[in-house]
C-alpha positions as CSV (number, residue, x, y, z in Angstrom):
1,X,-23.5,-9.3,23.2
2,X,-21.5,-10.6,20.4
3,X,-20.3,-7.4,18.1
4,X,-20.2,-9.8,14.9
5,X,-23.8,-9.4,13.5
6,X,-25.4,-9.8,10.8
7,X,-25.0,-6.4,9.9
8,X,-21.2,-6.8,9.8
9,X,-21.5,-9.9,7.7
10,X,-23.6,-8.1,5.1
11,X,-20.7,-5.5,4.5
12,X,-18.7,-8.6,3.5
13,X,-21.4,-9.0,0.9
14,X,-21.0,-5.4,-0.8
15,X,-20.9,-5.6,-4.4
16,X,-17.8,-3.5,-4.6
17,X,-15.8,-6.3,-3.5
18,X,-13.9,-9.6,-4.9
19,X,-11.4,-10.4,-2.7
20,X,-12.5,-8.9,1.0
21,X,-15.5,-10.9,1.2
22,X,-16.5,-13.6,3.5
23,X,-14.3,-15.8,1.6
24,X,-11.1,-14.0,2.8
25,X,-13.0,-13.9,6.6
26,X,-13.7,-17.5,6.5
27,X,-10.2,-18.4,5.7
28,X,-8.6,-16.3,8.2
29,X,-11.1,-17.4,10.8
30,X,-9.4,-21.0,9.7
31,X,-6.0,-19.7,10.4
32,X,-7.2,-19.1,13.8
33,X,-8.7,-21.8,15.0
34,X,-5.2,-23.6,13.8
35,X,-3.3,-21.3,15.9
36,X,-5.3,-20.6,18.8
37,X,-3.0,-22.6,21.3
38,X,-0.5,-20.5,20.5
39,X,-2.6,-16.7,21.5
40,X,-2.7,-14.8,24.4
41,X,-6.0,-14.0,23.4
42,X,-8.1,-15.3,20.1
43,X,-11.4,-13.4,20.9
44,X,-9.4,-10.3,20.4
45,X,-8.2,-11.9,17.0
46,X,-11.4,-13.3,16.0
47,X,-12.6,-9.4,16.6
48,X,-10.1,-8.0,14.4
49,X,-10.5,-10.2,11.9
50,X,-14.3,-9.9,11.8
51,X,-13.6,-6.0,11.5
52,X,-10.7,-5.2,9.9
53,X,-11.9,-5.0,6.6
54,X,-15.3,-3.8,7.8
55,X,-15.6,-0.5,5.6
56,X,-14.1,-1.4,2.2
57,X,-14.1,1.2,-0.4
58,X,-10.9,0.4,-3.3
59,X,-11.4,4.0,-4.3
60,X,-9.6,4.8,-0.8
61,X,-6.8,6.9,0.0
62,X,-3.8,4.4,2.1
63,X,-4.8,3.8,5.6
64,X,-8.9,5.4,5.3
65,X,-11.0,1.9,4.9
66,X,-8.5,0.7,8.3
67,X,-9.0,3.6,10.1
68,X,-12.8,3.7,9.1
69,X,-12.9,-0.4,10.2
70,X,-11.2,0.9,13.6
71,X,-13.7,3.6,13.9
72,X,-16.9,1.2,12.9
73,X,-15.3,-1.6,15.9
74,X,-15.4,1.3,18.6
75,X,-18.6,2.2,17.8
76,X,-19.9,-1.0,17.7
77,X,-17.9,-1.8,21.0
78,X,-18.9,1.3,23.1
79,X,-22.8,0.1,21.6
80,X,-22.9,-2.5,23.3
81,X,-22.1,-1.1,26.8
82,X,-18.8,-2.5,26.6
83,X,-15.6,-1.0,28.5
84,X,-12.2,0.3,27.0
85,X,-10.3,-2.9,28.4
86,X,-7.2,-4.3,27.3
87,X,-8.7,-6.7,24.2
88,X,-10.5,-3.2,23.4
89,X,-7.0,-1.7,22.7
90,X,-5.4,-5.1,21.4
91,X,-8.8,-5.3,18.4
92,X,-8.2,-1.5,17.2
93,X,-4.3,-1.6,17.3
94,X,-4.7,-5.2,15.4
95,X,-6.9,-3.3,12.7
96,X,-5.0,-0.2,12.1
97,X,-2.0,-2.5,12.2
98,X,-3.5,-3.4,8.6
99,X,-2.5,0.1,7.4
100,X,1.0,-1.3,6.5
101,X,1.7,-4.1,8.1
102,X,4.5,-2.9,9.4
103,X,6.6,-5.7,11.3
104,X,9.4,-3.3,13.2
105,X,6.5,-1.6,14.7
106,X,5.3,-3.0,18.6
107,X,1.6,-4.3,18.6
108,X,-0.2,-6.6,20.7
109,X,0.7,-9.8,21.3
110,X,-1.0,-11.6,19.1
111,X,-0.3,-8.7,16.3
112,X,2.2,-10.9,14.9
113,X,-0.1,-14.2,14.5
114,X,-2.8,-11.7,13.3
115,X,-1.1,-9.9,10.4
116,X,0.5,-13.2,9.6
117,X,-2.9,-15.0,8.9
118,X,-4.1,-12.0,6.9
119,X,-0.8,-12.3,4.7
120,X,-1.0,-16.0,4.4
121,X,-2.7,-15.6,1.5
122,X,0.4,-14.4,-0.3
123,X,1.8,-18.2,0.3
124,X,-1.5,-20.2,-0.6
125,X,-1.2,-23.0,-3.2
126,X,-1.5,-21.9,-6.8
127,X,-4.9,-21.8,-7.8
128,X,-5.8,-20.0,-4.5
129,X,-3.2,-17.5,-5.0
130,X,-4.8,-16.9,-9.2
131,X,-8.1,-16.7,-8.1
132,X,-6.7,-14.3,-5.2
133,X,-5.1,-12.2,-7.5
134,X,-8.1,-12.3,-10.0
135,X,-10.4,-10.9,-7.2
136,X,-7.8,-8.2,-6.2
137,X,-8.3,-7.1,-9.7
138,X,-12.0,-7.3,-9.9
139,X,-12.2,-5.2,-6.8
140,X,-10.1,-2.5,-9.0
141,X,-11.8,-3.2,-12.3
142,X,-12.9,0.5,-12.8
143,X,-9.0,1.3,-13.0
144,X,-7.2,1.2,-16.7
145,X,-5.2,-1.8,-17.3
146,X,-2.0,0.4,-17.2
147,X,-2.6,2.1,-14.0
148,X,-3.4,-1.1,-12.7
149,X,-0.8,-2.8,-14.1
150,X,2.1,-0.1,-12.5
151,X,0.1,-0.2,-8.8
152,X,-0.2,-3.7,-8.7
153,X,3.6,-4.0,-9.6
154,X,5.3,-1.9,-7.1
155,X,3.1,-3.3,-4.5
156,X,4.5,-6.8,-5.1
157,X,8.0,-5.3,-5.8
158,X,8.0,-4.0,-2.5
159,X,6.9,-7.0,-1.0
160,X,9.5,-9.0,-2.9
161,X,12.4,-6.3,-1.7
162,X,11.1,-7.1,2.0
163,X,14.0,-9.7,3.4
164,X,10.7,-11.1,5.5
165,X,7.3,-11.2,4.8
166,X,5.5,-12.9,7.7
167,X,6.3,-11.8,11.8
168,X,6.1,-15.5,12.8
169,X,8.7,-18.4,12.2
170,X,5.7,-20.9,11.8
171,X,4.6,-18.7,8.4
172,X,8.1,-17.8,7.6
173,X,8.6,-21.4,7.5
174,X,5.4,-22.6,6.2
175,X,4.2,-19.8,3.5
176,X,7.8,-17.2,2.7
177,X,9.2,-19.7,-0.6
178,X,5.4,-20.2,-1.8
179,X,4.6,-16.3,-1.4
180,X,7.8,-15.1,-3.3
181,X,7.1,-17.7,-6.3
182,X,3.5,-16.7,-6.4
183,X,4.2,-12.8,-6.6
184,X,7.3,-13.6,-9.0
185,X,4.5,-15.5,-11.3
186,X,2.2,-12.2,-10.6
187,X,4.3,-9.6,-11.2
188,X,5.7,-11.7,-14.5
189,X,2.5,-11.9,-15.6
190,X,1.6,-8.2,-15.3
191,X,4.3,-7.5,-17.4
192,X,4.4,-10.1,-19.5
C-alpha cells in the first residue's frame, strides 16, 4: 500500500497555505529524482518529503506542525500494517529533522540530501525565490506588517550568520552564493 493518498495530497490543498502546497512538493520531488543515484534510500525521502509538511498550521508554536507531520506518518504507516523497520525510523527522523534543520546534529543517511532539497529553495533563481517569499507571506497574512516584518528578519539574519547553509557540497556549490543574495535582497526589502 502506498501511504501517499489522496488524502495527503488534499492537505497540500488547505486554504491556509501559499507556500507548503504541492508546488513546494512537486519541486522537491524534482530535487529527488536528480539526486537519487546518490541515496541510500529515496523511498524513504520520497516519504518524508510527501509528509513532512503534512499538518500545516502558521499559527504554530516551533517544532508542533513537524512533530504533528511525524505523528500523522506513523499513523498512516502502522495503518497500513506496516513494520517499524529501518526506512520507518529514517522517514520520521527526516521529518522532525525539519524542526531546525540543524546540520551538527546525526540523522539518517540521506538527512543531509533531504534537508538540502527542502532548503534549495533559498538558492532558486530570482523570480522563484519573490514569488517564494510572497507565499511565505501570504501564509502569515493575518500577522501585522511589523510583527511580520521583525520575524521574517531575524529568521533570514540567522540564516545569513550561518557560515553554511546546505549539508551537501553539491548545494553548497550549486545554491549557497544565490541563497545569500536572495535573503540579502529579502531582508533589504523588509526594511527598506
Amino acid at each position: 500500500m502506498d501511504l501517499v493518498t489522496d488524502a495527503l495530497k488534499n492537505r497540500y490543498r488547505e486554504p491556509q497555505r501559499r507556500y507548503h502546497t504541492l508546488q513546494h512538493i512537486e519541486e522537491l520531488l524534482g530535487l529527488l529524482d536528480a539526486h537519487a543515484v546518490v541515496l541510500a534510500d529515496p523511498e524513504a525521502v520520497r516519504l518524508a518529503i510527501w509528509y513532512h509538511d503534512a499538518v500545516y498550521d502558521p499559527k504554530a508554536a516551533k517544532g508542533e506542525n513537524e512533530r504533528l507531520s511525524a505523528a500523522l506518518f506513523d499513523s498512516e504507516w502502522h495503518a497500513a500494517g506496516k513494520a517499524e523497520d529501518d526506512r520507518f525510523h529514517a522517514v520520521r527522523a527526516m521529518i522532525l529533522a525539519t524542526i531546525d534543520h540543524d546540520l551538527a546534529r546525526s540523522h539518517p543517511p540521506d538527512s543531509a540530501w533531504f534537508l538540502d532539497f527542502d532548503m534549495a529553495i533559498l538558492g532558486a533563481a530570482d523570480a522563484r525565490y519573490r514569488q517564494y517569499a510572497g507565499q511565505v507571506r501570504g501564509e502569515y497574512e493575518t500577522v501585522p506588517d511589523e510583527l511580520y516584518r521583525q520575524g521574517r528578519s531575524a529568521f533570514l539574519r540567522g540564516a545569513l550568520a550561518k557560515p553554511v547553509l546546505y549539508c551537501t557540497d553539491a548545494f553548497r556549490d550549486a545554491c549557497d552564493a544565490r541563497a545569500r543574495r536572495n535573503m540579502t535582497w529579502e531582508l533589504e526589502s523588509l526594511l527598506g
